[in-house]
N, C-alpha and C positions, 0 to 999 in steps of 0.2 A: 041814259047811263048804260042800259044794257046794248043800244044799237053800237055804241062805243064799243064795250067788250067784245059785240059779235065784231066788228071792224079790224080790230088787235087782233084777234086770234085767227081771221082771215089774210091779214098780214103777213103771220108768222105763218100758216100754213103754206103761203103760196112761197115764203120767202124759202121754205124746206123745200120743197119740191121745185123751187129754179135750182138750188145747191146742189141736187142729186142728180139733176139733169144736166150738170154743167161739172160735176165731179168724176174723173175718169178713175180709171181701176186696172187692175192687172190682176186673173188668177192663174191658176195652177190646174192641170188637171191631168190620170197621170191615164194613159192609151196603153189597155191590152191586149189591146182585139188581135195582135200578131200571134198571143199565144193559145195553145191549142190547150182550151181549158177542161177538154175532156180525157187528155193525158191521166195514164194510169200507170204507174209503175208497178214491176211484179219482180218475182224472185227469180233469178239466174245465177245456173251454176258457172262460174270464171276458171278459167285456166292462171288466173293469177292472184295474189292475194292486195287485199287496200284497206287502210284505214280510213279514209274519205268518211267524211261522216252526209254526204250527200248519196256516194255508193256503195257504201257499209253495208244499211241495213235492206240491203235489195241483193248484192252479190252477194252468193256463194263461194267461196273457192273448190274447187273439187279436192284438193287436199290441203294439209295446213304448211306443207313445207313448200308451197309454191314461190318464185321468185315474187317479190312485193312491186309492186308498179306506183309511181309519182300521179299523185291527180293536181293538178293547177286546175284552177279558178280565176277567170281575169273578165274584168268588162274596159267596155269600150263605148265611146261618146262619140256620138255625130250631130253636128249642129240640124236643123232644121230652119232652112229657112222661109220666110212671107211668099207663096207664090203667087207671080204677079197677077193674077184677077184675084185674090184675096187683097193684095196691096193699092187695085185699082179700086176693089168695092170700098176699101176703108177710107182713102183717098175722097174720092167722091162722097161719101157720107160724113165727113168729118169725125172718121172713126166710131160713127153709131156700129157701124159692122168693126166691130174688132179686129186686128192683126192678128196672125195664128204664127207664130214662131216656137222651138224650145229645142229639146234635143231626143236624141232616139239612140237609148241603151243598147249595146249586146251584150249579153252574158254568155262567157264561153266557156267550158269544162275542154280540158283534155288529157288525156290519161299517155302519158310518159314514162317511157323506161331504159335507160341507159340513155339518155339524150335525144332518146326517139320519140315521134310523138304515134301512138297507137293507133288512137282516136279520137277524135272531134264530135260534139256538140255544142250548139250553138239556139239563142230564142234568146229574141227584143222586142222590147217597149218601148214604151215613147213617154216623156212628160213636156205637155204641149202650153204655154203662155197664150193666154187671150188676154190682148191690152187695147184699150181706148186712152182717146189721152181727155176726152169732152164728156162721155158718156159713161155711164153705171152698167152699160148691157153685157160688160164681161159677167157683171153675177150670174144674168140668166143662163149661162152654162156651166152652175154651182160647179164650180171650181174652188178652189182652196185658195189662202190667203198667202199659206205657206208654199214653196216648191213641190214638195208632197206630204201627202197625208199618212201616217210611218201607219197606219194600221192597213190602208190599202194595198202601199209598201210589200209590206211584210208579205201578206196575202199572194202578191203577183212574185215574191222571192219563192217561196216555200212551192208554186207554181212551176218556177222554172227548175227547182230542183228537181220535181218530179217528173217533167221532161227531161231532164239529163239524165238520169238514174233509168228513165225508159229508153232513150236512145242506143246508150250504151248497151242495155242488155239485147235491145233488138239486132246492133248491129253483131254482139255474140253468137246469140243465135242464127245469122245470118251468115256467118264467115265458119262456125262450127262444121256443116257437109264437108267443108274443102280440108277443113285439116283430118277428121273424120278417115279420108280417103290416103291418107298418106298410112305407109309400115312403121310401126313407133318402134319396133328394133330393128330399124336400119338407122343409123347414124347420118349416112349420105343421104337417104331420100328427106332426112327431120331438117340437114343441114339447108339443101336445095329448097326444101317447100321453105324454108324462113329467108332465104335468097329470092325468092320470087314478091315476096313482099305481097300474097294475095290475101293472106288473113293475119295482117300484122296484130292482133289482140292474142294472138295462139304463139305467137314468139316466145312466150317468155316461158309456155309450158312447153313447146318444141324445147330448147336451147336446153333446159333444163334434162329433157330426153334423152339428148345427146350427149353429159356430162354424167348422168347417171346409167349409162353403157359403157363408159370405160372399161376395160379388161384388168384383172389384177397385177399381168405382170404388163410391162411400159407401160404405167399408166400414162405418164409425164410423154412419152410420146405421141399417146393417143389426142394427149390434149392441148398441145401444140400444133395439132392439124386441124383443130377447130375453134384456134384461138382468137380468130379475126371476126370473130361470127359476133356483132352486138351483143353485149350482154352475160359474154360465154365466159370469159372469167371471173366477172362478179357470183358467178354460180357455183364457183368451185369452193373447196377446203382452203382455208388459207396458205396451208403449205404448198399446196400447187400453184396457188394466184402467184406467190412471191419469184416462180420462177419465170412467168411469162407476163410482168408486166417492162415495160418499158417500149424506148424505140429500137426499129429491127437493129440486131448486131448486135446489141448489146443489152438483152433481156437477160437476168438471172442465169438460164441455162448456155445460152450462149459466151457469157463471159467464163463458166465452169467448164464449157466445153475447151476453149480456148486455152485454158491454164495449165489442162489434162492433155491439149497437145501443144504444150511446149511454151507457150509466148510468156512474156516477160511481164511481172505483175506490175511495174514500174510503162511499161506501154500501156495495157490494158485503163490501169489509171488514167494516163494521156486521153485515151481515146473517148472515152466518160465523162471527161470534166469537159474538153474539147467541141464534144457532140451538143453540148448544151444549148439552145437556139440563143444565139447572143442579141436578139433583137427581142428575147423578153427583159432580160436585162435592161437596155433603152426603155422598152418600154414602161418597166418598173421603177425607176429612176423616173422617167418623165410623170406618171400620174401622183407620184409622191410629191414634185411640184405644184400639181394642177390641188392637190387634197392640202397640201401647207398654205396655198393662196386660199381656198374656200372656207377652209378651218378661220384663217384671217379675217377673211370679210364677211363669211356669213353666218360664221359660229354663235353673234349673237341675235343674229336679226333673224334666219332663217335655220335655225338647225337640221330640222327635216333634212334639207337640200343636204348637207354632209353627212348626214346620217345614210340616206337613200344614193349617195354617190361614194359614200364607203362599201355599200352592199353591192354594188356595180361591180367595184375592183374586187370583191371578193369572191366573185363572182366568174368573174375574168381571169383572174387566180386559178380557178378549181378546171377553170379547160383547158392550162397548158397542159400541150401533147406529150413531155418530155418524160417525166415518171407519176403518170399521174395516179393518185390513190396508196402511193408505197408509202406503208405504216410501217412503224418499228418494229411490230409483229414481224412484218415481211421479213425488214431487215437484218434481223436476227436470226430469222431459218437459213437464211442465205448464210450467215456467218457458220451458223452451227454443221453445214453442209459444205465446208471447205472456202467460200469465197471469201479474200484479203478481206478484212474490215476496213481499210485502207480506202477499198473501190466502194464499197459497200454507203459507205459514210455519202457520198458522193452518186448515190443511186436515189436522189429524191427532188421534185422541185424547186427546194430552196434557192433562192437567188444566190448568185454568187460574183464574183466583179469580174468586170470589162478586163482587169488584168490578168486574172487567174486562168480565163477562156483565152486571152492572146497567147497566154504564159504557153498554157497546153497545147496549142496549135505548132509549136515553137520548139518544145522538147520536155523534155523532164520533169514530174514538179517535186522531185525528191533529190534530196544530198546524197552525197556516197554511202550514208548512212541510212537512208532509209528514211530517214524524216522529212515530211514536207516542208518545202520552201516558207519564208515569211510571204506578206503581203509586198514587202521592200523587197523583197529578192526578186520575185516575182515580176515587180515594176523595172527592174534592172535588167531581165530578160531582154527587155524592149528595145534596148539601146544597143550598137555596137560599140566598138573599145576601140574603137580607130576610125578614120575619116575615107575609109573604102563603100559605106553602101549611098545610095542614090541619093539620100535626103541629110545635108548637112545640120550639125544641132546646132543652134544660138549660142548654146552656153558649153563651154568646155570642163572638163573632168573636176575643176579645181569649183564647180557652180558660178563660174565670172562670164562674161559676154565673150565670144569671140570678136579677136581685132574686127570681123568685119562689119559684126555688129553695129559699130560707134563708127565705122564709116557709113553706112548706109545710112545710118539717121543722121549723121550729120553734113552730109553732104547734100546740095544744094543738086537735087536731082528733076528738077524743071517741073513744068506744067503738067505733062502729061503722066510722069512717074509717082509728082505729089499726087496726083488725082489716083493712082492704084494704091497708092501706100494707104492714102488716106479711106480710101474703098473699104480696101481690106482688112483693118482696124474697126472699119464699121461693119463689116462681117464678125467681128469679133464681140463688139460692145452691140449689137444685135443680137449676138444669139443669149447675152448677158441680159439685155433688157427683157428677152423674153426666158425668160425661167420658168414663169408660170403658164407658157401657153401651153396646152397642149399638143400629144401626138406631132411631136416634132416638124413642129415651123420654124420651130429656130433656126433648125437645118434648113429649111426649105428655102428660108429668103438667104441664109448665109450661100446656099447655091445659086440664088439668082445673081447674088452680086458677085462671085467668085466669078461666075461667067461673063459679067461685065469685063472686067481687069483682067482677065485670062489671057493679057497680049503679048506676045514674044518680045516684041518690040521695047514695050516698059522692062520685061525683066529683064534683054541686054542692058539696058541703059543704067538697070538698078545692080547688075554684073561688074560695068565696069566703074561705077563708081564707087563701088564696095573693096575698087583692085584689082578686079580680073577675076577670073576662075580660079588658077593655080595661086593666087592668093588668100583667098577665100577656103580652100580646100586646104593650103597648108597653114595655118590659122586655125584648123577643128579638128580636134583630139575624138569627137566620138560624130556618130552618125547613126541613120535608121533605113530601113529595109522599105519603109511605107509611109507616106505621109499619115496613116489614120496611126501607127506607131509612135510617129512622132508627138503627132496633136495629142494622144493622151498621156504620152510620156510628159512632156513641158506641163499640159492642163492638170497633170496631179502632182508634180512635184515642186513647178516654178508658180501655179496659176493664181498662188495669194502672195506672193511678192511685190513690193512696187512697181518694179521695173520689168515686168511681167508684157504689162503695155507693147516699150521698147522692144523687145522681143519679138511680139508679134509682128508688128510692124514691117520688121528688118524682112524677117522669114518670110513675110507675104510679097515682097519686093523681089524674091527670090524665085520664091515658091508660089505664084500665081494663084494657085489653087488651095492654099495653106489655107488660108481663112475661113473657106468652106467647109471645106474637114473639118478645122477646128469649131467652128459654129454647131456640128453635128454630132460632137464626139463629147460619150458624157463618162 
């Protein structure tokens, strides 16, 4: 009985011990060796000020009214891959020697100010995978079960903090001799050393040097010759930011200069609304597409992704060049100091439409009275009142087809003309189907095909069976200057009618290139 028992329990013994040796494993382990664990961080006095809570309690500021500097925080992953004599050893041993794969951290710090970046630090790790797929030998290099172990974690965090917060201060003290050697009341020599870009950490108490020398009397033109300087306006009182922010020509002070010699507050407006980059618009317009598709599809599945792609655009937002950072603050002094509220209104990022920018290129956006145009006036701009400019309209004054319309679609215009009509219609129902693409492809492919059908040949052919030219031209009561006048004149006022189609159709028969424009014009 007992040699029985010893039989069993030798059984079970040997049967564990084939399981463990035939059960593979995978750990975790996480590589610091890249950081310098003897890193000390120490106190340094800064030329600027930070809330960083990684550079806080190590920088100084040498005073408290220093300009405030951006510290980002960002890591980055790189895979790691099996190199091939570790992939041979495991190969060969039936993965008794483990595979070594996983990934290697950087943690980067960098201290930013006005969209600049100062300085850099940087210190990576590694958290390294040992797998077998036969064998238990990943244990022997007690690695973790998990990806990592949040207490070792922590330990190699709180490590690299304290390399960053030394870096920084070293590279302080480092760049400290050169500004050291500059005259802190000269304005020129504060400006040049911050134009040299040799101790970028000292710009932001330079810049500040050179705003706190102003003179009492022009002050305002003291600080429009140092207004280009990174940084240089954020430093100022807000009564002075509000006259020099914008683009050249038309900052605050320049539009007051302008009033005071003479110009018409009725131009000045033009020029403002005008100036505006009209390919923010497009592009503001288009990612409100891209954000109404992902809101659709992945509002529920992925929110993250619309959340972190709304922070993108808002993003993108805050760097147009055109008035960037003008608060009502601004715009108020400006009122209060003589400038139209009129222009004033119209001195901010705000989007504003494809019409109101054509409008202004165009003439006026005020009645005899003084009051701004509608939105419909404004789109009426667009059009002429007689069939004198280059690009004939579909639809005449009364909003009916021109005769020539309902001959071009109904006329049996052959092979090679059905092949542009039909083209250009699919330039049209192309740039439709792509609504949600992004950064305008719609345009892109409605150019590739406008260039296909772009042939002289089809439009006479689609000429004379429309009637001729002097047909066709006396038949159209209004016209435009521009086919992109056109395509957005018909695209906003005809482009949800039925017969919107027919329309296109006729004009691309005509107008070769109509379709493309129109595919691009939002």
């Amino acid at each position: 009985m007992e040699k029985s028992s010893a039989r069993q329990w030798k059984a079970v013994f040997t049967a564990t011990l084939a399981t463990l040796a035939l059960s593979g494993c995978a750990v975790y382990k996480l590589d610091d060796s890249a950081l310098d664990k003897n890193a000390q961080a120490y106190q340094q006095t800064t030329p600027f000020t930070t809330d960083s809570p990684i550079l806080e309690p190590w920088l100084i500021p040498a005073a408290d009214d220093l300009p405030a500097v951006e510290v980002v925080q960002s890591q980055s992953a790189n895979y790691i891959t099996t190199s091939g004599l570790n992939f041979l050893a495991s190969l060969l041993t039936l993965t008794l020697v483990p595979a070594v794969d996983g990934h290697e951290y950087t943690d980067t710090l960098q201290v930013v100010w006005d969209g600049e970046t100062l300085a850099t630090s940087s210190a990576s790790y590694s958290i390294k995978q040992y797998f077998s797929v036969y064998f238990p030998t990943p244990m022997l290099f007690l690695g973790s079960l998990y990806e990592t172990d949040q207490a070792d974690l922590t330990d190699t965090l709180e490590t690299i903090s304290v390399i960053h917060a030394r870096n920084i201060a070293d590279t302080i003290a480092e760049q400290q001799p050169r500004f050291d050697r500059i005259a802190k009341d000269d304005p020129d020599a504060l400006a040049a050393f911050v134009k040299t870009g040799d101790a970028p950490l000292f710009n932001p108490l330079a810049v500040a040097g050179i705003a706190a020398l102003a003179p009492v009397d022009n002050r305002l033109e003291y600080h429009r010759t140092y207004a280009e300087l990174p940084g240089y306006i954020n430093v100022l009182p807000l009564e002075a930011q509000a006259w020099l922010i914008g683009p050249d020509g038309l900052k605050g002070w320049q539009i007051k200069e302008a009033l005071d010699n003479g110009e018409e507050e009725a131009e000045l407006l033009r020029k403002v609304v005008s100036s505006y980059p009209a390919d923010l618009t497009q592009w503001n317009q288009e990612t409100r597409r891209v954000e109404t598709r992902y809101r659709t599809v992945f509002a529920d599945t992925n929110p993250q992704l619309v959340t972190n792609l709304l922070e993108t655009y808002a993003e993108k937002r805050a760097q147009w060049p055109y008035y960037p950072n003008m608060t009502d603050e601004h715009r108020r002094t400006l009122v209060e100091n003589g400038v139209p509220a009129s222009i004033v209104s119209y001195m901010s990022n705000t989007e504003r439409s494809a019409e109101l920018i054509a409008a202004a290129k165009t003439g006026p956006l005020q009645d005899a009275q003084g009051q701004m145009l509608t939105e419909e006036q404004l789109l009426e701009r667009l059009v002429r009142k007689d069939n004198a400019g280059p690009y004939l309209s579909p639809y005449t004054s009364d909003d009916v087809f021109a005769e020539w319309v309902n001959l071009a679609n109904n006329a049996s215009m052959g092979a090679s003309v059905g092949t542009a009509a039909g083209a250009m219609a699919g330039a049209y129902a192309a740039e439709k189907a792509l609504d949600f693409v992004p950064f305008g492809l719609g345009g892109l492919i409605g150019g590739a095909v406008g260039a296909e059908i772009g042939k002289e040949t089809g439009r006479e052919t689609a000429i004379s069976a429309s009637g001729g030219w002097e047909a066709i031209k006396a038949s159209s009561d209004r016209s435009f200057d521009s086919l992109t006048d056109m395509a957005r004149y018909l695209k906003r006022k005809y482009g949800t009618t039925a017969n919107f189609n027919d329309a296109v159709k006729a004009t691309s028969q005509i107008y070769p290139e109509f379709g493309a424009v129109l595919a691009s014009t939002y």
